[in-house]
C-alpha positions in Angstrom: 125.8 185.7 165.0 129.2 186.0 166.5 132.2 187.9 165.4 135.6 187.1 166.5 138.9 188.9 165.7 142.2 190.4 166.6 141.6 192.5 170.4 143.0 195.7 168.7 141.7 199.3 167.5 141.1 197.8 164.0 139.4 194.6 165.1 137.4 196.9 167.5 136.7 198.8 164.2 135.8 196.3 161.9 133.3 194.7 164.2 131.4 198.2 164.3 131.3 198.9 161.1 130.1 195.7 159.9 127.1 196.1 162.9 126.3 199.5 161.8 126.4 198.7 157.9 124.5 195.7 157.7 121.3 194.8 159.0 122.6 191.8 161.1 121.2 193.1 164.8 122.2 190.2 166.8 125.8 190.5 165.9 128.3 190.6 169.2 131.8 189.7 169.9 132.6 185.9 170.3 132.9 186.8 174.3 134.1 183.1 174.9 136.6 183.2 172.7 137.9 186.7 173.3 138.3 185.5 177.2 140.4 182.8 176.1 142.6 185.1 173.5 143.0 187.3 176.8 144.0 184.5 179.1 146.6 183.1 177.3 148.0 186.9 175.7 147.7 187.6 179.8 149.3 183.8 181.0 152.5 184.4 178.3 152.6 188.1 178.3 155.0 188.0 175.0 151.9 187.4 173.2 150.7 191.3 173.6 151.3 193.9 170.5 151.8 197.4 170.2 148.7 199.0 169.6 149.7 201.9 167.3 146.0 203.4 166.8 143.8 205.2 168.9 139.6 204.3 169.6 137.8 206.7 171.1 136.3 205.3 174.4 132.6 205.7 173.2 133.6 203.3 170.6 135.1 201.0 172.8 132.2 201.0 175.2 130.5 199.7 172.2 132.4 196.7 171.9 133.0 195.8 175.8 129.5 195.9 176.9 129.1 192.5 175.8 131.3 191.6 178.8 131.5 190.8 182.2 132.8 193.2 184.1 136.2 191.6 184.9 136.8 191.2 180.9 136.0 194.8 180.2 138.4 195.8 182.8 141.2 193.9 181.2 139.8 195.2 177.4 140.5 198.9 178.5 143.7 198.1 180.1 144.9 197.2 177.6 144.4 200.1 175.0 145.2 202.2 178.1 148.9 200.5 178.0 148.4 200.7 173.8 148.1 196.8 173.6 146.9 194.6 171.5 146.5 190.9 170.9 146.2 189.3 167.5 143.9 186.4 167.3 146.4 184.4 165.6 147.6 183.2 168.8 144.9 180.8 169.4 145.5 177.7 168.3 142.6 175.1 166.7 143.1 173.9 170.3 141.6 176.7 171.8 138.6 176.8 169.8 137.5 172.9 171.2 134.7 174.1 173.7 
């Protein structure tokens, strides 16, 4: 089961807490589709938020092993620079596989 949401402390959040609350064990991020919300938040660089909360970097080792080392590289510089990127950015588009 896949989870997919915005690339920021709360999305980060919610995706542990629903792991750790239910009993769901093959829950991960939707990689695929977070590489693509990172490529185009990367490729038009007015796409990135202000990340206003901190995540402890235990917590957000939690969420980026599911990716390849490149993509976690990206994920921590970002809450490093206290970005974010809001799903809504993708378009229906970007979901066609």
């Amino acid at each position: 089961m896949y989870y997919f949401g915005s690339l920021s402390t709360l999305g980060i959040q919610a995706f542990l807490t629903l792991k750790e609350a239910t009993n769901i064990t093959n829950l991960q991020p939707w990689v695929a589709m977070y590489n693509r919300l990172i490529d185009k938040a990367y490729n038009q660089n007015d796409l990135l938020s202000k990340n206003r909360l901190e995540i402890s970097h235990n917590k957000l080792s939690k969420f980026t092993k599911y990716f390849d080392t490149d993509y976690q590289q990206k994920i921590e510089d970002l809450f490093n620079e206290e970005r974010a990127i809001n799903y809504r950015i993708l378009s229906t588009k970007d979901f066609m596989l």
